[in-house]
PyMOL CGO cylinders between C-alpha atoms (Angstrom):
from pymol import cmd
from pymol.cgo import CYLINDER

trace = [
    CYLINDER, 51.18, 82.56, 89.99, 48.67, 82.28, 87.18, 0.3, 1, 1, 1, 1, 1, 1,
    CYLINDER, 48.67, 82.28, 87.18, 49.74, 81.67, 83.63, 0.3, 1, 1, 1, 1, 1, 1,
    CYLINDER, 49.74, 81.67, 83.63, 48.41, 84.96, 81.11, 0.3, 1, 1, 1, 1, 1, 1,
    CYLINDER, 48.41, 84.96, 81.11, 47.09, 82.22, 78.79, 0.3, 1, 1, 1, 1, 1, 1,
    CYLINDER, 47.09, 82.22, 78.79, 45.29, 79.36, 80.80, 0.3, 1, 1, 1, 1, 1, 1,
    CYLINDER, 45.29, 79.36, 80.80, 43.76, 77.95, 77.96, 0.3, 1, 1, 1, 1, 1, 1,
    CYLINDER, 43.76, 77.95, 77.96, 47.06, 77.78, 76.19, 0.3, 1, 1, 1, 1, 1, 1,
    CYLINDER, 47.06, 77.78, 76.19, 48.64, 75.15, 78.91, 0.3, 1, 1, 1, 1, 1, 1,
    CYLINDER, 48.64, 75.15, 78.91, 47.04, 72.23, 77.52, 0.3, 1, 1, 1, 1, 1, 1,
    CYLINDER, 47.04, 72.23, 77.52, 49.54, 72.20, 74.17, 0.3, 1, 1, 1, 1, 1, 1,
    CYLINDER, 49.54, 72.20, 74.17, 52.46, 69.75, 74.20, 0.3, 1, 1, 1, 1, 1, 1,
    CYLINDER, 52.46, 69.75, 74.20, 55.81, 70.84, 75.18, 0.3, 1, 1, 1, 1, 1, 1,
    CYLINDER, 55.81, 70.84, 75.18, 54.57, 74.08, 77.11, 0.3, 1, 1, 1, 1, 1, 1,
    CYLINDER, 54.57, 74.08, 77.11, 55.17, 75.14, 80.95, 0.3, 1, 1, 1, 1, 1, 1,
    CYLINDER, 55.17, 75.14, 80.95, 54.67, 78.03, 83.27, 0.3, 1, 1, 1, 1, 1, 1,
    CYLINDER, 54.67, 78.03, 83.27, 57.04, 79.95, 84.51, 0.3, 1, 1, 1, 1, 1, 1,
    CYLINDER, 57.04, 79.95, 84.51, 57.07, 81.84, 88.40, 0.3, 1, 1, 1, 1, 1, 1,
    CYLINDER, 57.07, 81.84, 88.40, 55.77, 84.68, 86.57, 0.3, 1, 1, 1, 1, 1, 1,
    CYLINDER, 55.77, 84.68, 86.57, 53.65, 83.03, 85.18, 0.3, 1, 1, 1, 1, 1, 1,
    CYLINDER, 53.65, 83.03, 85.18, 54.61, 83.04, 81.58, 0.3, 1, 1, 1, 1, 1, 1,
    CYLINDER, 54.61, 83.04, 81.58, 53.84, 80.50, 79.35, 0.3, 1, 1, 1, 1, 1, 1,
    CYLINDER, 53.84, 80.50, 79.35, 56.59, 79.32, 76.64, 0.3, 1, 1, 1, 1, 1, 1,
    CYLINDER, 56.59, 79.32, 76.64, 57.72, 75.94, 75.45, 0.3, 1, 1, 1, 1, 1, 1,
    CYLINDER, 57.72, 75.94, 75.45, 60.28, 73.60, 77.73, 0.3, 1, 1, 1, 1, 1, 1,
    CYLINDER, 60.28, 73.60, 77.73, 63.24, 73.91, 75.74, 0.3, 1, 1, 1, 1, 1, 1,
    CYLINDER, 63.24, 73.91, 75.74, 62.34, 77.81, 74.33, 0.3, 1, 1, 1, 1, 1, 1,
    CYLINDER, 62.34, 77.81, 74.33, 65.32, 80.13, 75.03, 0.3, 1, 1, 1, 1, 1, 1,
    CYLINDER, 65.32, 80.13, 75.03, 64.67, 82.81, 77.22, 0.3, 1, 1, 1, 1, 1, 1,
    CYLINDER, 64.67, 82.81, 77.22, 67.50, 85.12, 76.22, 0.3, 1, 1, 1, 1, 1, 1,
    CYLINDER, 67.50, 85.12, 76.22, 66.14, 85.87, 72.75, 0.3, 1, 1, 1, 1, 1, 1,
    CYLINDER, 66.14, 85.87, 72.75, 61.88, 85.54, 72.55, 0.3, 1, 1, 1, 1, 1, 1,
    CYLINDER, 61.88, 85.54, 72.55, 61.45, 83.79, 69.25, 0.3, 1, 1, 1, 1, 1, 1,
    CYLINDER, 61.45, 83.79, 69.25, 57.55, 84.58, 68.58, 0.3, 1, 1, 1, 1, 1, 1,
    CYLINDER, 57.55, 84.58, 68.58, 57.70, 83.34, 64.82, 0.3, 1, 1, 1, 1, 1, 1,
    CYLINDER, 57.70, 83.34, 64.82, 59.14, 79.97, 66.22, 0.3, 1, 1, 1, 1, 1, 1,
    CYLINDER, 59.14, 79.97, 66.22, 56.63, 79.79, 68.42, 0.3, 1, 1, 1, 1, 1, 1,
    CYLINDER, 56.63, 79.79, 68.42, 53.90, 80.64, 65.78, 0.3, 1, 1, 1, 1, 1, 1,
    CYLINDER, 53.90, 80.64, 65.78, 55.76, 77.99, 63.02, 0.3, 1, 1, 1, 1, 1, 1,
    CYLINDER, 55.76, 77.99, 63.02, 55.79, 75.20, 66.04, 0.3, 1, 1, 1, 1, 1, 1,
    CYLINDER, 55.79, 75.20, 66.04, 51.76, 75.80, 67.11, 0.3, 1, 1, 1, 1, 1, 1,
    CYLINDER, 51.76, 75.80, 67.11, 51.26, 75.42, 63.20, 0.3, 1, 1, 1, 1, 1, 1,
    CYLINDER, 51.26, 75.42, 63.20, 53.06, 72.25, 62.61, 0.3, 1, 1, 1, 1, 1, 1,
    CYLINDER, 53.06, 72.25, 62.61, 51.19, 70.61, 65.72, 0.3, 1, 1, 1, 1, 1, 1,
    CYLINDER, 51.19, 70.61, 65.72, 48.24, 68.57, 64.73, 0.3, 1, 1, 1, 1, 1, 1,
    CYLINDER, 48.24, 68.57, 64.73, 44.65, 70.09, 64.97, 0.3, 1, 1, 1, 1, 1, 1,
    CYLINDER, 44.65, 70.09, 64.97, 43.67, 68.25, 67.96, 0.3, 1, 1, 1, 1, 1, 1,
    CYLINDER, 43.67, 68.25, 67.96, 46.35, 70.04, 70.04, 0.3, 1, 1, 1, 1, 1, 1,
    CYLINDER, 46.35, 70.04, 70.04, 44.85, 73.19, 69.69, 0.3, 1, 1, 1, 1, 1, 1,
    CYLINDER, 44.85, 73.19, 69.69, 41.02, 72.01, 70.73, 0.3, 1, 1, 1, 1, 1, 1,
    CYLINDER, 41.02, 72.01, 70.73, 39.59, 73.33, 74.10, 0.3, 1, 1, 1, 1, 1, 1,
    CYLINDER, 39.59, 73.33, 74.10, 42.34, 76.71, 73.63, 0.3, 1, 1, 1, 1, 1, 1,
    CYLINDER, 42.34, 76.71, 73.63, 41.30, 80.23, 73.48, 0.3, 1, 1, 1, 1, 1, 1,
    CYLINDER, 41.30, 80.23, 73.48, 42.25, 81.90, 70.00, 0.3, 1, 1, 1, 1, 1, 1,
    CYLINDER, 42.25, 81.90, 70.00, 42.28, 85.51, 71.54, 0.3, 1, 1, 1, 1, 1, 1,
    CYLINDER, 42.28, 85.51, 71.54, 45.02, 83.60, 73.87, 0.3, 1, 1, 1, 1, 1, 1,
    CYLINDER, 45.02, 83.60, 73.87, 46.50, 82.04, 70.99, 0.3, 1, 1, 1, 1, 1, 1,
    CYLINDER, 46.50, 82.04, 70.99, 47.14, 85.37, 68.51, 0.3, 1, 1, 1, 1, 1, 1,
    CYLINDER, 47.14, 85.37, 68.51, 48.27, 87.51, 71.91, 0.3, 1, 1, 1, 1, 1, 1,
    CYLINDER, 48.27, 87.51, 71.91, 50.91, 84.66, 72.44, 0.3, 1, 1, 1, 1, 1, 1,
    CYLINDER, 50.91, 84.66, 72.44, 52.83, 85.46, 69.36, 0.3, 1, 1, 1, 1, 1, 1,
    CYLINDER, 52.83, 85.46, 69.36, 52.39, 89.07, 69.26, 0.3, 1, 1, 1, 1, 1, 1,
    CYLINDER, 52.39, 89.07, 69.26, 55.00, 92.01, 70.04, 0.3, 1, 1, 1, 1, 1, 1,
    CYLINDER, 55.00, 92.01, 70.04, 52.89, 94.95, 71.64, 0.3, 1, 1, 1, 1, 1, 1,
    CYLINDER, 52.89, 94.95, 71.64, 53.06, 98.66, 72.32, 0.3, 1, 1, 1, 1, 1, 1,
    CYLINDER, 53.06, 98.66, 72.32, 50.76, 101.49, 73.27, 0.3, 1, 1, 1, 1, 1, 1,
    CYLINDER, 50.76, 101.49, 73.27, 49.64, 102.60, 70.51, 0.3, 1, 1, 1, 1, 1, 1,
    CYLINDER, 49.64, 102.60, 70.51, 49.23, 99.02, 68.63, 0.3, 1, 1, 1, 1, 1, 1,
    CYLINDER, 49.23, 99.02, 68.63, 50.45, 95.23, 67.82, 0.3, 1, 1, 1, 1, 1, 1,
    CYLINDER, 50.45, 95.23, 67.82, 52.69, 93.61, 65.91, 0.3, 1, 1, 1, 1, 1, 1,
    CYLINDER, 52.69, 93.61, 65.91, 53.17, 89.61, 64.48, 0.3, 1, 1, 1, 1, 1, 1,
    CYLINDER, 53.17, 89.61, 64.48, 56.07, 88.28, 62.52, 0.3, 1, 1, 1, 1, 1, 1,
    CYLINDER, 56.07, 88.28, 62.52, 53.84, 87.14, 59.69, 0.3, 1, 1, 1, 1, 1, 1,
    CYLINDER, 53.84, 87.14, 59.69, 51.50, 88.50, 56.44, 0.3, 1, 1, 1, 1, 1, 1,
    CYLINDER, 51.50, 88.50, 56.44, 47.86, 88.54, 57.49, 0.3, 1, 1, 1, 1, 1, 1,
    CYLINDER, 47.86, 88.54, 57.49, 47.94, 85.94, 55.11, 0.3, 1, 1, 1, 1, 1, 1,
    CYLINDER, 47.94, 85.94, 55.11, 49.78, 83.79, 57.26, 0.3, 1, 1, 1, 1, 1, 1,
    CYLINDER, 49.78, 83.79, 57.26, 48.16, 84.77, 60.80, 0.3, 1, 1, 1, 1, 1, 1,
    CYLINDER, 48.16, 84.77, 60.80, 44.77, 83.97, 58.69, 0.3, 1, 1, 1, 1, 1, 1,
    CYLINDER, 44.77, 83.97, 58.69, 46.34, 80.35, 58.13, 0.3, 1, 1, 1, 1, 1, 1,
    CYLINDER, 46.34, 80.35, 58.13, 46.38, 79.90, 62.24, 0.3, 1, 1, 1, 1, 1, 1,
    CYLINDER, 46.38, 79.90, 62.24, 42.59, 81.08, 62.56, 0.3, 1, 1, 1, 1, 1, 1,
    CYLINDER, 42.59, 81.08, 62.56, 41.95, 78.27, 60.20, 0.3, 1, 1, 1, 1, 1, 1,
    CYLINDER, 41.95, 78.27, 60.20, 44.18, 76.04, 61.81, 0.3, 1, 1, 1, 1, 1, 1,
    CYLINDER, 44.18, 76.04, 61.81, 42.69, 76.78, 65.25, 0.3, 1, 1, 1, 1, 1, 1,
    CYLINDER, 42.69, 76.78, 65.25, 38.84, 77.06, 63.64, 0.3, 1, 1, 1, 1, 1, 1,
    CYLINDER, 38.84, 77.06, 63.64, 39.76, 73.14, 62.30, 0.3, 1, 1, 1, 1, 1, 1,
    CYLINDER, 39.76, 73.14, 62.30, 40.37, 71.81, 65.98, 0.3, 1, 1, 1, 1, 1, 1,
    CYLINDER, 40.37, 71.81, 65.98, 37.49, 74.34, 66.80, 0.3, 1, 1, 1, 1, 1, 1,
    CYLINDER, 37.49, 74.34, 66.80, 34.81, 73.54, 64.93, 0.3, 1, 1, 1, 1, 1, 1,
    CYLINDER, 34.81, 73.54, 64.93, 31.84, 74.02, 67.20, 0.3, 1, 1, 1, 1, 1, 1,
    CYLINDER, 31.84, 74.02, 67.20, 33.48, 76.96, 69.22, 0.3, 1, 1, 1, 1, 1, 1,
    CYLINDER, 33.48, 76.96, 69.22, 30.98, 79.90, 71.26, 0.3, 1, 1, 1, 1, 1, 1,
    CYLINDER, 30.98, 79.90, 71.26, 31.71, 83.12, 71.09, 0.3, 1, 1, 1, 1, 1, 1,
    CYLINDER, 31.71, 83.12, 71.09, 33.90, 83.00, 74.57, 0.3, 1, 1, 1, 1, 1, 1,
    CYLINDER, 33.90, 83.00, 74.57, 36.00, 80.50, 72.88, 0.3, 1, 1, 1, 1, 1, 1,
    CYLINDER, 36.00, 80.50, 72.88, 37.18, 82.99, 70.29, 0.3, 1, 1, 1, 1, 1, 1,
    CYLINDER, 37.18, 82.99, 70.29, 37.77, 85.48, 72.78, 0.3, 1, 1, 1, 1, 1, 1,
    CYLINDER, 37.77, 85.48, 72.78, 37.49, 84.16, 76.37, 0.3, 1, 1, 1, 1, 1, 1,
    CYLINDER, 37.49, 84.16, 76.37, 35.27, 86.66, 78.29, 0.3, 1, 1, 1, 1, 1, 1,
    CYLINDER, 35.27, 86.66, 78.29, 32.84, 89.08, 77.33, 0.3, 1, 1, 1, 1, 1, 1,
    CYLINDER, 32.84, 89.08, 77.33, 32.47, 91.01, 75.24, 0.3, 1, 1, 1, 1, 1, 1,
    CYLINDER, 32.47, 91.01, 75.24, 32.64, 95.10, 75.97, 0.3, 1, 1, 1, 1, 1, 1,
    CYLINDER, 32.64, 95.10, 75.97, 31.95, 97.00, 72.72, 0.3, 1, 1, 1, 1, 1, 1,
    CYLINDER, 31.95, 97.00, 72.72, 30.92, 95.86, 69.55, 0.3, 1, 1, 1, 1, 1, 1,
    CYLINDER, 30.92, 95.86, 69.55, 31.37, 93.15, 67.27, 0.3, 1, 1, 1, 1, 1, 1,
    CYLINDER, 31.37, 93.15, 67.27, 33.50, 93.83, 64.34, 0.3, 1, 1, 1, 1, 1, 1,
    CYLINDER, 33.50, 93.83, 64.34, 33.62, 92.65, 60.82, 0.3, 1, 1, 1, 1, 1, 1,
    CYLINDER, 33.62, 92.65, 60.82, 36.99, 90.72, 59.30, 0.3, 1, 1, 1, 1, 1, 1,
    CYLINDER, 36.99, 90.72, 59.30, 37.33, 94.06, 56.50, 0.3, 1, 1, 1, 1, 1, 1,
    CYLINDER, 37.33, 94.06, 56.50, 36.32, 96.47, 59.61, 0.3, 1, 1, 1, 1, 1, 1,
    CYLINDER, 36.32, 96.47, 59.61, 38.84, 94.88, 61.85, 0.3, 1, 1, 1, 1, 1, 1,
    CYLINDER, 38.84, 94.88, 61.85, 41.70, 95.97, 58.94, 0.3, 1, 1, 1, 1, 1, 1,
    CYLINDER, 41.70, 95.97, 58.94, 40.90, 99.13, 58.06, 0.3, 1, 1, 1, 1, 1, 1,
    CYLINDER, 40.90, 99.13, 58.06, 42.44, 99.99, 61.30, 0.3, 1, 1, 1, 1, 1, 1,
    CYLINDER, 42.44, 99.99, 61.30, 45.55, 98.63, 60.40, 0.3, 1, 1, 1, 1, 1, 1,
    CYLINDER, 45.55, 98.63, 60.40, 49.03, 100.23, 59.13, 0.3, 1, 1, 1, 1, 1, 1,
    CYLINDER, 49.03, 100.23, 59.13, 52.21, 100.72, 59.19, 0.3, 1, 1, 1, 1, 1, 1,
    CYLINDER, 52.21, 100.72, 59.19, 53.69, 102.39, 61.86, 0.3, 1, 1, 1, 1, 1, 1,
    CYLINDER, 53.69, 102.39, 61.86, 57.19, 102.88, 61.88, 0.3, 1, 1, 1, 1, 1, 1,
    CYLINDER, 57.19, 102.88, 61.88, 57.98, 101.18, 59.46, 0.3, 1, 1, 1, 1, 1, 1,
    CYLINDER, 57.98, 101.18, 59.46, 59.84, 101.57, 55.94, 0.3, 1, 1, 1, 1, 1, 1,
    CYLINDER, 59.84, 101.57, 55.94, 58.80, 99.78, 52.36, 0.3, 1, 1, 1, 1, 1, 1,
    CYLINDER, 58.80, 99.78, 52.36, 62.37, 99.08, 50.94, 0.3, 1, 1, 1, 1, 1, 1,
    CYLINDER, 62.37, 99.08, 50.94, 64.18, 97.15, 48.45, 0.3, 1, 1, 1, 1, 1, 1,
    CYLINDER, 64.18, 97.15, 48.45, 66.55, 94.40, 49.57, 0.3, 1, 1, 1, 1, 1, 1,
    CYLINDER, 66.55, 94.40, 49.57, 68.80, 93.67, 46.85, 0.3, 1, 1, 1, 1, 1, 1,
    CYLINDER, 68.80, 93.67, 46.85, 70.29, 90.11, 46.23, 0.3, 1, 1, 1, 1, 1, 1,
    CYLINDER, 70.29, 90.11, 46.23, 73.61, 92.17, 46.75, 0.3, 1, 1, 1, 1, 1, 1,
    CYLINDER, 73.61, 92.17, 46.75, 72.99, 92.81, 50.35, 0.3, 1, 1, 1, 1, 1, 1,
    CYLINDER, 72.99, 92.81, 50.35, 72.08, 96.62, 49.45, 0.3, 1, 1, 1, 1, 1, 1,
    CYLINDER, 72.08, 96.62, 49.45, 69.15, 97.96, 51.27, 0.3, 1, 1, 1, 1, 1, 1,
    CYLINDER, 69.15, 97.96, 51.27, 67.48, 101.01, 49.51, 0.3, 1, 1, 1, 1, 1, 1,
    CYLINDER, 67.48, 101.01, 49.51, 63.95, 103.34, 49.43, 0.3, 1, 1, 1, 1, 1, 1,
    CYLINDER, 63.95, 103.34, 49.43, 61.23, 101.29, 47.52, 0.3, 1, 1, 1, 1, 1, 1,
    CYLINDER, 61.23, 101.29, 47.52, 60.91, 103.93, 44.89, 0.3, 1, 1, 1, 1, 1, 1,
    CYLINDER, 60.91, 103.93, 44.89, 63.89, 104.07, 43.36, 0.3, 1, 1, 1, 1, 1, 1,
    CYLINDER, 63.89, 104.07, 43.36, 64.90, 102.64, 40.35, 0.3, 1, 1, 1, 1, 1, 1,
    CYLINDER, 64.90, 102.64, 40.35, 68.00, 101.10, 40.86, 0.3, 1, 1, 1, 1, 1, 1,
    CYLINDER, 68.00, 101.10, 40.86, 70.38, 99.55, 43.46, 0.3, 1, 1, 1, 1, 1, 1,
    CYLINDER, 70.38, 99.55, 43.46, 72.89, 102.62, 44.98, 0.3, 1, 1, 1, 1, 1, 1,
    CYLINDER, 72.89, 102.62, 44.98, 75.23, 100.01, 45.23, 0.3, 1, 1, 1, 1, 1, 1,
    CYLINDER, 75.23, 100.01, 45.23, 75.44, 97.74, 42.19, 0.3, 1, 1, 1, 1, 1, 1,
    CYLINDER, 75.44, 97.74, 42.19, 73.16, 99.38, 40.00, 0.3, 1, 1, 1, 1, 1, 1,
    CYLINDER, 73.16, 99.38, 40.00, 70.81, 96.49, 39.12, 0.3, 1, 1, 1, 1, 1, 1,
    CYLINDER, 70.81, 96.49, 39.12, 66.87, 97.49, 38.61, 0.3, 1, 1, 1, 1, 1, 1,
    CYLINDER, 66.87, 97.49, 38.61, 64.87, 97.86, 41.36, 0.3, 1, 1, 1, 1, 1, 1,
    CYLINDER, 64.87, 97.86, 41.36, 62.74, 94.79, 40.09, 0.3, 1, 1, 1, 1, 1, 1,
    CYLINDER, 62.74, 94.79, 40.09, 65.38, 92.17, 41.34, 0.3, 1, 1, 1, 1, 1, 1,
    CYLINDER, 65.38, 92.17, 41.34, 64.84, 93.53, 44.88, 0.3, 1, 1, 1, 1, 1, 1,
    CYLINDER, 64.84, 93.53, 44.88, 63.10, 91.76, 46.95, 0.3, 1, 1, 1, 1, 1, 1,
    CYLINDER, 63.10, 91.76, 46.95, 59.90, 94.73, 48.41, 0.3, 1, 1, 1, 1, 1, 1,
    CYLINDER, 59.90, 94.73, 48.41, 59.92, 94.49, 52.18, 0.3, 1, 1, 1, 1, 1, 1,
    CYLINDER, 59.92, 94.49, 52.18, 59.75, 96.47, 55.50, 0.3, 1, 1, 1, 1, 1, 1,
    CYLINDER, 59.75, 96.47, 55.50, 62.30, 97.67, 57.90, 0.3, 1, 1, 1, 1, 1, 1,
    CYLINDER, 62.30, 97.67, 57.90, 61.51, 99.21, 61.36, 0.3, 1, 1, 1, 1, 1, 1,
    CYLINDER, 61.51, 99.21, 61.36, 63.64, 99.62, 64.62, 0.3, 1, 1, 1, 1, 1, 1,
    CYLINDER, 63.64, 99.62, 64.62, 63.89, 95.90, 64.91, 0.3, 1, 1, 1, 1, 1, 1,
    CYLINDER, 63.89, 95.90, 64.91, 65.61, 95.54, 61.31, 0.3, 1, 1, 1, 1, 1, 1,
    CYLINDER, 65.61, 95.54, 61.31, 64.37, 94.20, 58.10, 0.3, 1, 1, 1, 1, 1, 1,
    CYLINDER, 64.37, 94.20, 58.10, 61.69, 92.15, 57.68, 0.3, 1, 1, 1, 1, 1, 1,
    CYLINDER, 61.69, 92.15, 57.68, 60.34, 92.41, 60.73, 0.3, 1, 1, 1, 1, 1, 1,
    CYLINDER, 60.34, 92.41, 60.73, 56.37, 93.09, 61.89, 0.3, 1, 1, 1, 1, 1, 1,
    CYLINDER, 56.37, 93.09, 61.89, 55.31, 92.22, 59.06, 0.3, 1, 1, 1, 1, 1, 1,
    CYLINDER, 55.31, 92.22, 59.06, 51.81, 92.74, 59.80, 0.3, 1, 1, 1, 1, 1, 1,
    CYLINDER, 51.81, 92.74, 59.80, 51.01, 96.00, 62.57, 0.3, 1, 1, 1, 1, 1, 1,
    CYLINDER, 51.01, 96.00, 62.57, 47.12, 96.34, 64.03, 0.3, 1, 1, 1, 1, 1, 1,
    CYLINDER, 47.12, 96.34, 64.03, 46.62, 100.00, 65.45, 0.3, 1, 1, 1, 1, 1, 1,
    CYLINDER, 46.62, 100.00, 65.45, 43.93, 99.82, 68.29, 0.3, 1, 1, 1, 1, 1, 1,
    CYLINDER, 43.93, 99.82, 68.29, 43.69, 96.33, 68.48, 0.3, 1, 1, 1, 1, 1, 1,
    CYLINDER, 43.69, 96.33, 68.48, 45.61, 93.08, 70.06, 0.3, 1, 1, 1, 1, 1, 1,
    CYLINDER, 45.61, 93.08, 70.06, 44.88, 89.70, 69.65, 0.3, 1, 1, 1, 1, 1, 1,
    CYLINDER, 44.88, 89.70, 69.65, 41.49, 89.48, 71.00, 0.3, 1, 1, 1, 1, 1, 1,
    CYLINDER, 41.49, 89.48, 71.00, 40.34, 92.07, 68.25, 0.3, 1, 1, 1, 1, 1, 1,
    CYLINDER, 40.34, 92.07, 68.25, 41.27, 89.92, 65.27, 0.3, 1, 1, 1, 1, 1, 1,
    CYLINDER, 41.27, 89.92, 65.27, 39.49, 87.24, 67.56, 0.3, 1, 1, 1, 1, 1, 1,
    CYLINDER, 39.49, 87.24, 67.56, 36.01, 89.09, 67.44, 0.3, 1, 1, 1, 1, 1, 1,
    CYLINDER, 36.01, 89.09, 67.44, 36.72, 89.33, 63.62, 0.3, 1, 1, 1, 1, 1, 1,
    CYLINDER, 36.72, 89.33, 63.62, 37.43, 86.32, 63.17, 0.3, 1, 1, 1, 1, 1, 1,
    CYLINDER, 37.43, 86.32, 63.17, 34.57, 85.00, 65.27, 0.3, 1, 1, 1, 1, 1, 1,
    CYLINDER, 34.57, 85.00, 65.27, 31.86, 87.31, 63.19, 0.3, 1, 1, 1, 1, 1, 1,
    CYLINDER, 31.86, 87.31, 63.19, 33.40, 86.17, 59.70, 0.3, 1, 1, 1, 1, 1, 1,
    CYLINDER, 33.40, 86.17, 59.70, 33.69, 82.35, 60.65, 0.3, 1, 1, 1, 1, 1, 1,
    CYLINDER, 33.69, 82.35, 60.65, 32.08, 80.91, 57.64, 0.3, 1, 1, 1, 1, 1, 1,
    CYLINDER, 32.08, 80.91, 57.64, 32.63, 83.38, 55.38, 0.3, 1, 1, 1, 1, 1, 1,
    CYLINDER, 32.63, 83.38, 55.38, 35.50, 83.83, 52.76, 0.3, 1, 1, 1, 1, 1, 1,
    CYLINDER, 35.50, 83.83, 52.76, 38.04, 86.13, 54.35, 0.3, 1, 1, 1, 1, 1, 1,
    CYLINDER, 38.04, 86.13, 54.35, 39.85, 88.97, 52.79, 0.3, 1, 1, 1, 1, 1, 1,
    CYLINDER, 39.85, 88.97, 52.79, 43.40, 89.68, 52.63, 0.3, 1, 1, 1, 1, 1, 1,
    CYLINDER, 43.40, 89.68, 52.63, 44.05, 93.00, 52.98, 0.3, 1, 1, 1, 1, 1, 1,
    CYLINDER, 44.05, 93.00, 52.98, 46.06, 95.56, 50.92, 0.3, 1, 1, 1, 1, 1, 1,
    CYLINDER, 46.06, 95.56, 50.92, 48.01, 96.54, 53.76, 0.3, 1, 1, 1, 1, 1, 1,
    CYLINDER, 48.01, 96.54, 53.76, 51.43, 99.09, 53.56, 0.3, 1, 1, 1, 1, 1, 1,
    CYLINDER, 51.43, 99.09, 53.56, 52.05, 96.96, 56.13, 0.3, 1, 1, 1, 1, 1, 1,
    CYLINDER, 52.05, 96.96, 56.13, 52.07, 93.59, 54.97, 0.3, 1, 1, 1, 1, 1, 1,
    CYLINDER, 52.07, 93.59, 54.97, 54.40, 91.97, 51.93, 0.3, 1, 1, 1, 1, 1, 1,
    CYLINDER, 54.40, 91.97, 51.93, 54.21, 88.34, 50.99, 0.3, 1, 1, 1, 1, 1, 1,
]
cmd.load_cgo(trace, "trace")
């Protein structure tokens, strides 16, 4: 069977399975760890990741639905993998960014964002107590301290601080186009509801 990300089979450590999903030797298949996946990628030197696809390389670490896509880190962070990727990249086309053609139009880094929110997903508090409460309020229900000791975050089905950062109408391959149009120019961070560093 063919692997969903060819490009990606050239990184160290990585094999495909009969169905012809790609993961890491020694990854656990009863529990998909995307963020360790993500945190491994990043710690690998540059050359590693030159010849790969970085549409292949964001939809690798990405939950999905429907209606939209999620990643277990800030933009800020998924921003620090373009980088990483653009380093071992340097000279990449436009089909090494997104690895076919393009149908539609290009889009711009800010356009690409303004798409994005939360969905399903709470701002709360997390209290060094354990206590999980609305973002808004003042104080801890449970121990009373102010709300400025808790740490902001998000919680959605999943639990807290999870999907950190959600794309509506977009996958991997649309931050890819962004990222391709934007290469050489400072990139934004978003104010996101979705995203807390």
């Amino acid at each position: 069977m063919d692997c969903n990300y060819p490009s990606l089979t050239i990184l160290p450590g990585t094999q495909v399975d009969e169905r012809g999903n790609l993961k890491f030797q020694d990854e656990v298949t009863q529990r998909l760890d995307l963020r360790a996946r993500q945190d491994r990628v990043m710690a690998m030197p540059v050359s590693a990741l030159t010849g790969t696809v970085l549409a292949e390389l964001l939809n690798w670490f990405r939950w999905g639905s429907a209606t939209g896509v999620m990643w277990e880190c800030t933009v800020k962070e998924l921003l620090q993998l373009i980088e990483h990727w653009e380093e071992a990249n340097l000279y990449a086309e436009i089909e090494q960014y997104f690895g076919s053609q393009l149908k539609g139009n290009l889009i711009t880094w800010d356009e690409l964002w303004t798409q994005a929110r939360a969905a399903e997903a709470s701002q709360v508090r997390a209290c060094v107590c354990g206590e999980v409460y609305p973002y808004h309020q003042r104080f801890c229900t449970k121990c009373r301290k102010d709300s400025s000791d808790g740490r902001l975050t998000y919680q959605t089905r999943r639990g807290l601080d999870t999907y950190k950062t959600l794309l509506i109408g977009g996958d991997g391959r649309s931050v890819a186009v962004a990222a391709f149009t934007s290469r050489g120019t400072q990139r934004n961070i978003p104010n996101l509801k979705s995203v807390h560093e």
